[in-house]
N, C-alpha and C positions, 0 to 999 in steps of 0.2 A: 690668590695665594694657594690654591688648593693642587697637593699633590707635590709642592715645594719642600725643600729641607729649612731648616732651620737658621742654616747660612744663607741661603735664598732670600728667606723671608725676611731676613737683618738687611741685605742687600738694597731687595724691595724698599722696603720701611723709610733707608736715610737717604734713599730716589725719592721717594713722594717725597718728604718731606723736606727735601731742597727744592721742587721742582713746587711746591705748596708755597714757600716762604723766599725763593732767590728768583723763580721765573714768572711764576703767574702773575704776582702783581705788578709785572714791567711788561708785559706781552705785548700788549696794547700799544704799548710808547715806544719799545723795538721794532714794533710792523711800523708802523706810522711815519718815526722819524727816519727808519729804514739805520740802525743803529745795530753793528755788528759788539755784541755783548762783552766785550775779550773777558775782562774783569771778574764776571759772572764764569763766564768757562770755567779759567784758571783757580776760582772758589773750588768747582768740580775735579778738576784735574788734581783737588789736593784729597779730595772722597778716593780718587784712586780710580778718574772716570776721563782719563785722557788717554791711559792706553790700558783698557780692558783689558783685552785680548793677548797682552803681550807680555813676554816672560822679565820675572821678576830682574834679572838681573842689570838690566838698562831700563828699572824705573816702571816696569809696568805692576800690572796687578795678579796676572798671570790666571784670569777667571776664565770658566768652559765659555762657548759659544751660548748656550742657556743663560747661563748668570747676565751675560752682554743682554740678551733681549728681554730681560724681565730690568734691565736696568735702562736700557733704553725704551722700554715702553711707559713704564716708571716716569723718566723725566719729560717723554713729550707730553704729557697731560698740564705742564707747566708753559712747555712753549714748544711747538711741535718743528718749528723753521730752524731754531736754534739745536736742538738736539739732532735735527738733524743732518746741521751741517757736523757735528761732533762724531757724527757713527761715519762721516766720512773720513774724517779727518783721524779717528782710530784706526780705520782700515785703513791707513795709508800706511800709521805707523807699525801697524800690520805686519805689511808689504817689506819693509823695510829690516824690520826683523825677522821674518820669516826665507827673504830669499837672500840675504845683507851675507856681507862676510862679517867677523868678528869687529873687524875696525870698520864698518859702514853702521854696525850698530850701537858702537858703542859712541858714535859721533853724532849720530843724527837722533837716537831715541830719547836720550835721556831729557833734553827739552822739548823735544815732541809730548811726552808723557807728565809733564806737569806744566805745559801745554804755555809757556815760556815761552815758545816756537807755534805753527801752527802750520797745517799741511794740505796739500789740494790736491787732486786726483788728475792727472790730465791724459784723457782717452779719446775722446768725442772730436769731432774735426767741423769745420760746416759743412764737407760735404761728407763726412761719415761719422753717420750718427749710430744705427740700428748696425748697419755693417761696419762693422770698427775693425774687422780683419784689411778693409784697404785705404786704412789711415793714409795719408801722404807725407806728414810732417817728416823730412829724413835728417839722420846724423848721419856724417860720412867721417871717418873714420882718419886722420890724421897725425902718424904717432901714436903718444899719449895722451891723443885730448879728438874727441867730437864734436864735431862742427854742426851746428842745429839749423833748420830753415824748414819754416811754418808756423801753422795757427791751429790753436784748440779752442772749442769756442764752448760756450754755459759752463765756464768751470769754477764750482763755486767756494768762497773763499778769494780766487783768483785777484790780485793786487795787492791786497791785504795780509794776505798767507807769509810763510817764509819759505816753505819746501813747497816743492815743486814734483811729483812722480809722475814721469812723463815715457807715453807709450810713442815709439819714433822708429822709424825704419832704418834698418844698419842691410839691408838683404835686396834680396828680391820680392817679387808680389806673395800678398798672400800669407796668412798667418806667421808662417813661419821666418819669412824676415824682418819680425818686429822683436825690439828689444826694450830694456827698462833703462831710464836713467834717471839722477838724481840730480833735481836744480837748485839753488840758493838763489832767496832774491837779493836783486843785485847784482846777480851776472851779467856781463856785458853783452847786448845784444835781447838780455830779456826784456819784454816792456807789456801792456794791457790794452786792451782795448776800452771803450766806454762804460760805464756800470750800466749792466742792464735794470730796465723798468720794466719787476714782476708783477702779476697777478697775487701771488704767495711769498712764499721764505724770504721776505722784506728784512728778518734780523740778519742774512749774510749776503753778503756782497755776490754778484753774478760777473764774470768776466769773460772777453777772449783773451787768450795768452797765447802771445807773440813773439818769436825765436826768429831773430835775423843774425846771420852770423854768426850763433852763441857758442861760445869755447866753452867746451863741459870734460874733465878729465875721465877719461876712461874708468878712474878708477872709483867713481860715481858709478857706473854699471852696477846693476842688483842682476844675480844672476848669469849665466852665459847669454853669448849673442846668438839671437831667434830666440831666446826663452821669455820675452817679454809678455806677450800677447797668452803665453800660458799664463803667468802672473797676473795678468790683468783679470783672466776668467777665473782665475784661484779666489782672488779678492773680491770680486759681483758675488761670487757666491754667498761671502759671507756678510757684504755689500746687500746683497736682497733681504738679507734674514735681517740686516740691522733696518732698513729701510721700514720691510712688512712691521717692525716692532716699532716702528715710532708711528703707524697709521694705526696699529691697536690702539696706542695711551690718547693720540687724538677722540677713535672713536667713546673711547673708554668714558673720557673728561665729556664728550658730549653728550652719551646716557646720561650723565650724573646733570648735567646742566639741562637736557630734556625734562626726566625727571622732577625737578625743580620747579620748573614751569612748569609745570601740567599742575602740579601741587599748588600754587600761589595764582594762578591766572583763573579768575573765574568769566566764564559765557555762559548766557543763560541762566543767569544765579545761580551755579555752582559752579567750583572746580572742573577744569579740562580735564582732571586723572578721573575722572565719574565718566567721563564718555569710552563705552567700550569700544571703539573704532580705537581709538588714540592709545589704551591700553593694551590692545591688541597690536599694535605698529610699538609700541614701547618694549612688549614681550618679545617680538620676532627683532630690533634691535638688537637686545641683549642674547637672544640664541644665537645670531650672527658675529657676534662678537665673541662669544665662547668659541665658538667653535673655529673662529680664523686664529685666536690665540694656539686652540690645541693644536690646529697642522701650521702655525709657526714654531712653537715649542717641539713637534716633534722633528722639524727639518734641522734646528738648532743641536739636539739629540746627533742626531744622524750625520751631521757635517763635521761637528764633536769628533765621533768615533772613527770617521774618516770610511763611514760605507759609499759602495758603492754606486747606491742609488742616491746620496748627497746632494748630488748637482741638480736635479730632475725633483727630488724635493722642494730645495730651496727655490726653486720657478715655481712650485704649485703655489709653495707659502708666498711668494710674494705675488703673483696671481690673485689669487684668492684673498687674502687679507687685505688689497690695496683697493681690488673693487669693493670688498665686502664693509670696509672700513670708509668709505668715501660715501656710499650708501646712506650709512648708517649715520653721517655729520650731517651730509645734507637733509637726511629726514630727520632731523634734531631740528634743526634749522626749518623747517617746514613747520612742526610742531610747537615753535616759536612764534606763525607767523609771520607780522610787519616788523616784529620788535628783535626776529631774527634776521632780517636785512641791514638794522642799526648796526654802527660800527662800535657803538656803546654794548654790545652782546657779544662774548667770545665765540659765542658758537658760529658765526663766520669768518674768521679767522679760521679755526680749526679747517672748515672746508676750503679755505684758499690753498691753506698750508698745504694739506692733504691731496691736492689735484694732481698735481705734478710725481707724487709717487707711482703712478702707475702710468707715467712716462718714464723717469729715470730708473740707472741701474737696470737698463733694460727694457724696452715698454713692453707692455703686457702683451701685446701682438707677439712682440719675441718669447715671452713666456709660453706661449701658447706653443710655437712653431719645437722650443726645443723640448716639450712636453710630448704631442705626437710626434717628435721623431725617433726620442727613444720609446713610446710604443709600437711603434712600428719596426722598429731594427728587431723588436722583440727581447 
């Protein structure tokens, strides 16, 4: 909480303590039975945590980019899969307000935001992952209404969702002839593919989402046509910053469950916290988690104000916090031992949960690549 206002730390406060009393003690039984929480959400979305980010007047909360990641960091300490499918599903409703005309937002947010509704991201293709500029999936353009044909695949939410923001080709190759549109399930021609079998985020559903034929009204478009693929990198932006904050509250919950252990588990007739190896690897934990928090919080700052090094931030913060935070679970989990491999101890959970961040929303190889390029443009 240090260096917070006072709103912040109100903010903070009634995160933990939903994510203390609504998430933690089901974590276990949502990974397991692979149990998307709606119920729980919509608890949240009535905190005013279904659409952060979005202006008051369609139902949001209208909080900085900051408030968003001290509040999603806040509740992944509760359940890191679940909160993270939510910072997706914000950002969508984001998107929707952010590029919407007056009546696209006043249709689609206000159940997006107490979360009534629910919403999935759809970018990624199978065979364009990392390069998402040459998606395939195209709408062609007929009349009043686009005509959909393709597949998005890990998109998560996917069957279960009810909107749909989907990246699709209206152009030519190449960034520039991608466009946004907006799907409802139930349209004709939309359908899913299998639920995928994670590793992690076992509380939301995984899917590919499948557009044969689908008639979608123009007047669903977010945005001009070629404005899509800028939209979609508008929203990673702040897509990373909400990401890197749900791998802090992971690693966060896992010092404190280290911690713990080391306190209660005696070898060699005394406590683990007596061996300076271990207090030393506990120490360098906790520095590494300070300090991914500050260059998240100040990429948050910066994306906020709308500068111009925003973008190139937000890749370090999620860079650096997704490795530094994944580190830091699994050496919890190490410092656990045997009793950290049981699925009776959250702290592997937390490392499942947390692998996949520094794949999605960009993998970190991409972090890397558009890091030196803007050092190098200079």
């Amino acid at each position: 909480s240090v260096g917070l206002t006072e709103d912040q730390k109100e903010f903070q406060k009634v995160a933990l303590d939903f994510a203390t009393k609504e998430m933690a003690p089901y974590m276990a039984e949502w990974d397991q039975k692979e149990i998307f929480p709606v119920e729980t959400m919509r608890k949240a979305a009535q905190l005013g945590f279904g659409g952060i980010y979005v202006k008051p007047d369609v139902g949001g909360s209208g909080l900085s980019r900051l408030d968003t990641s001290i509040i999603f960091e806040a509740l992944s300490t509760g359940c890191t899969s679940t909160t993270a499918y939510m910072s997706i599903h914000n950002m969508c409703v984001w998107m929707i307000d952010t590029f919407g005309n007056e009546e696209q937002r006043h249709r689609f947010c206000p159940s997006l935001c107490n979360m009534e509704k629910f919403a999935s991201y759809c970018l990624t293709e199978p065979g364009s992952g990392s390069d998402a500029a040459s998606l395939l999936t195209s709408a062609q353009r007929k009349g009043d209404t686009y005509v959909l044909n393709g597949s998005k695949a890990f998109i998560s939410g996917g069957g279960d969702t009810d909107v749909y923001v989907v990246m699709c080709r209206t152009g030519g190759p190449g960034p520039k002839g991608i466009s946004c549109l907006v799907l409802e399930k139930g349209t004709p021609g939309l359908s899913f593919g299998k639920k995928e079998r994670k590793v992690g985020w076992n509380s939301q559903p995984t899917r590919a989402v499948i557009f044969e034929d689908c008639v979608v009204p123009v007047s669903n478009r977010l945005g001009a046509e070629g404005q899509g693929f800028s939209i979609a990198m508008q929203g990673l932006n702040g897509g990373r910053i909400n990401i890197a904050s749900c791998s802090l509250g992971a690693a966060h919950a896992s010092v404190l469950l280290a911690q713990e252990h080391l306190t209660v588990r005696k070898q060699f007739g005394e406590p683990l916290a007596n061996n300076q190896y271990l207090q030393f690897g506990l120490a360098e934990m906790a520095t590494r988690l300070v300090a991914a928090r500050l260059m998240v919080r100040n990429a948050a700052r910066a994306l906020q104000e709308g500068r111009e090094d925003a973008a190139v931030l937000c890749s370090m913060a999620k860079l650096f916090a997704t490795d530094e935070c994944f580190l830091i679970c699994n050496q919890a989990l190490q410092m656990h031992g045997g009793y950290g491999y049981l699925k009776d101890y959250a702290v592997q959970q937390f490392v499942r949960d947390i692998r996949v961040h520094q794949i999605l929303e960009g993998t970190n190889e991409v972090m890397r690549m558009i890091v030196a390029r803007n050092l190098l443009q200079g």
